[in-house]
C-alpha positions as CSV (number, residue, x, y, z in Angstrom):
1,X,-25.9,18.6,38.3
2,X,-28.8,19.1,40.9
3,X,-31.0,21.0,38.1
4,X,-30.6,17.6,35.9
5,X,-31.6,15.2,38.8
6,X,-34.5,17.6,39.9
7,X,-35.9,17.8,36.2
8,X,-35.5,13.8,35.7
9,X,-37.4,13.3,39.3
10,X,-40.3,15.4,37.9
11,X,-40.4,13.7,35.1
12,X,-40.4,10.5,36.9
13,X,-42.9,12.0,38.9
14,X,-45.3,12.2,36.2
15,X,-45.2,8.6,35.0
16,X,-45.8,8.0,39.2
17,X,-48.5,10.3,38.4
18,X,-49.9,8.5,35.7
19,X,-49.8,5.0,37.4
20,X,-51.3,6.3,40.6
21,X,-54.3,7.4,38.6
22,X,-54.4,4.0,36.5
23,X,-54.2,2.1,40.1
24,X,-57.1,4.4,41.4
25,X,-59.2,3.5,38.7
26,X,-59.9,6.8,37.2
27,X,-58.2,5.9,33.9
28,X,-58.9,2.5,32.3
29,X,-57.5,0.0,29.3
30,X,-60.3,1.8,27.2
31,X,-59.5,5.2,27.7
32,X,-55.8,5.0,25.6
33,X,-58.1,5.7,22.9
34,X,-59.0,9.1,24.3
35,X,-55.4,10.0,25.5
36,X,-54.1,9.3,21.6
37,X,-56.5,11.3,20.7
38,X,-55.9,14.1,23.0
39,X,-51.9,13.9,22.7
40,X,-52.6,13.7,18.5
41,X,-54.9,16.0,18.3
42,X,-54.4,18.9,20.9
43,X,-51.0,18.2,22.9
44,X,-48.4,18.0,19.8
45,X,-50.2,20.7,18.0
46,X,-50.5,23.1,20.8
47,X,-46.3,22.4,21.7
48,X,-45.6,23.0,18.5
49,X,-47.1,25.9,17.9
50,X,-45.8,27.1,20.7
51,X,-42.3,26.6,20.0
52,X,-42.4,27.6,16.6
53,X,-44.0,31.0,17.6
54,X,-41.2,33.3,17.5
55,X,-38.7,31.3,15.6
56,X,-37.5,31.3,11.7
57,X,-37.2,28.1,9.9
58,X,-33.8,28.5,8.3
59,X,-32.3,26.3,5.5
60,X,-30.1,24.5,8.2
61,X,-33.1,23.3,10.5
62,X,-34.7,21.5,6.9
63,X,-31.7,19.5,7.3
64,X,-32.8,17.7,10.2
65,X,-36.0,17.4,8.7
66,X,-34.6,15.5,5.7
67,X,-32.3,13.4,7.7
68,X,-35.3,11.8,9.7
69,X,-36.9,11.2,6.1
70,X,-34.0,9.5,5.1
71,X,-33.6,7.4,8.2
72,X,-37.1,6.6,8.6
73,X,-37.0,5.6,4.8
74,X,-33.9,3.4,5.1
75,X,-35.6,1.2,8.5
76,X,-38.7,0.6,6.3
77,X,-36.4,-0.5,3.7
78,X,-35.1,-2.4,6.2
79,X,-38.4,-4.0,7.5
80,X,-39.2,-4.8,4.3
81,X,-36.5,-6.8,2.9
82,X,-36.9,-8.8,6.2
83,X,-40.5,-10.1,5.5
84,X,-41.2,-12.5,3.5
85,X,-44.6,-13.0,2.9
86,X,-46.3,-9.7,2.1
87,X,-47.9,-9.1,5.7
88,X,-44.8,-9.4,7.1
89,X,-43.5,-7.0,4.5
90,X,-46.6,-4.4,5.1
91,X,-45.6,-5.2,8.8
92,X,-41.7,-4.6,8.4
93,X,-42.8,-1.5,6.9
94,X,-45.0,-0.1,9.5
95,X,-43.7,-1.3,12.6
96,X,-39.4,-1.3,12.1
97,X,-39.0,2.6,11.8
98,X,-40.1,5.9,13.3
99,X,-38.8,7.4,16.4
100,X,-41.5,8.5,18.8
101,X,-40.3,12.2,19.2
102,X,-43.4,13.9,19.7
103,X,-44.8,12.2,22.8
104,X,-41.3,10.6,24.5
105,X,-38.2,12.7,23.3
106,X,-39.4,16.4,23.0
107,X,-40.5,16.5,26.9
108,X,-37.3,14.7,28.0
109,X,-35.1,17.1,25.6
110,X,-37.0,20.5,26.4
111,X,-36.7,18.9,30.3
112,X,-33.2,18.7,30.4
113,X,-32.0,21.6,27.3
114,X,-34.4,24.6,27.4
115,X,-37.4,25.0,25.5
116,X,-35.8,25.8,22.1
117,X,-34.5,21.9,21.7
118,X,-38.2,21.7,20.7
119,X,-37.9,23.2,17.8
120,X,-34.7,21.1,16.9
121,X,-36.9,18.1,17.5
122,X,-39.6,19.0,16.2
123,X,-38.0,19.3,12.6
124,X,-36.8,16.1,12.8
125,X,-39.9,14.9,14.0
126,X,-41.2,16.3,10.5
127,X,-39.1,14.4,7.7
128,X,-40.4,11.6,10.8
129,X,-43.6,11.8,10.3
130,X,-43.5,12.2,6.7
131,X,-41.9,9.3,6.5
132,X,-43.5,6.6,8.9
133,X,-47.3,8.1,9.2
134,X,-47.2,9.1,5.4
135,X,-44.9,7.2,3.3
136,X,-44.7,3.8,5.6
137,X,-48.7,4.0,6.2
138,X,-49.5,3.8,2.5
139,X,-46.4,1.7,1.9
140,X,-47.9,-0.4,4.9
141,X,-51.5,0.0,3.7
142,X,-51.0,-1.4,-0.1
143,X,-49.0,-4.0,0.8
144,X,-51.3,-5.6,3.3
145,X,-54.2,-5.3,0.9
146,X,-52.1,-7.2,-1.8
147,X,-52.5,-4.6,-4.6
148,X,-50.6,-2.0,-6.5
149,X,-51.7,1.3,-5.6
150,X,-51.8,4.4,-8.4
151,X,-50.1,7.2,-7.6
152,X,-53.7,8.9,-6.7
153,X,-54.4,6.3,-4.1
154,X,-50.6,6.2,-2.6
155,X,-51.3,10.3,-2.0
156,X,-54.5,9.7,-0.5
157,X,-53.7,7.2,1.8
158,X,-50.8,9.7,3.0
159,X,-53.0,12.6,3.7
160,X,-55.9,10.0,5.8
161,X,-53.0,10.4,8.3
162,X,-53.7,12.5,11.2
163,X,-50.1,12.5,12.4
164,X,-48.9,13.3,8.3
165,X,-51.6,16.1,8.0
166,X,-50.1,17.8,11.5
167,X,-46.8,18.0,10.5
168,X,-47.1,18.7,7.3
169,X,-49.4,21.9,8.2
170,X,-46.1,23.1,9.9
């Protein structure tokens, strides 16, 4: 029980941390830019790459992988059938599903579990991603422009995803 509380005071720590620096002035409004870039592009690669280093992706961990597909799919269903104009639609879409595994629950889970809960998360994470920064994006994407796109475009759209090109490299 004390290893628990210790590991969800650091944590808490951190977020202290993070204000402290934000009240000091050495981080400001226009630096989240930066930080997305930094968590996007370095951070999530780097952890799982790291986690994934010595482990074998079996038929069971594809699993979770399809489940988060399927959930994500099933909220932007969701979001969609609850608009109804077509930028509430594309917003529906784009805003109602995902689950923010990468940057909120992999830290708390490898926190609290041991290191190898990364690699469960992480596969969710993929059918995730897939699904909200590939599928929902150029869901998202054609609907707010008001036009059918081909199958060509739909693809493209997918892969101008940073987030859909890091998982899907895994």
């Amino acid at each position: 029980m004390i290893d628990i509380l210790v590991k969800a005071l650091a944590l808490i720590a951190i977020i202290g941390i993070g204000l402290g620096i934000k009240r000091l002035g050495w981080a400001r409004t226009e630096d989240v830019g930066l930080f997305a870039k930094l968590v996007l592009r370095v951070t999530l690669p780097c952890a799982l790459a790291s986690a994934f280093n010595d482990f074998t992706i079996t038929a069971s961990l594809l699993v979770l992988s399809a489940l988060g597909l399927v959930v994500n799919l099933i909220q932007q269903t969701t979001g969609y059938l609850m608009g109804r104009t077509a930028e509430e639609r594309a917003f529906g879409v784009l805003n109602v599903n995902s689950y923010n595994m990468g940057a909120f629950a992999t830290p708390y889970l490898a926190g609290f579990m041991g290191p190898q809960t990364i690699v469960y998360s992480a596969m969710f994470d993929v059918g995730n991603a897939l699904g909200a920064a590939g599928v929902g994006y150029a869901w998202s994407s054609s609907l707010a422009r008001g036009a059918r796109l081909t199958p060509w475009q739909f693809l493209r759209l997918m892969f101008s995803s940073v987030i859909f090109d890091v998982y899907l490299s895994w």
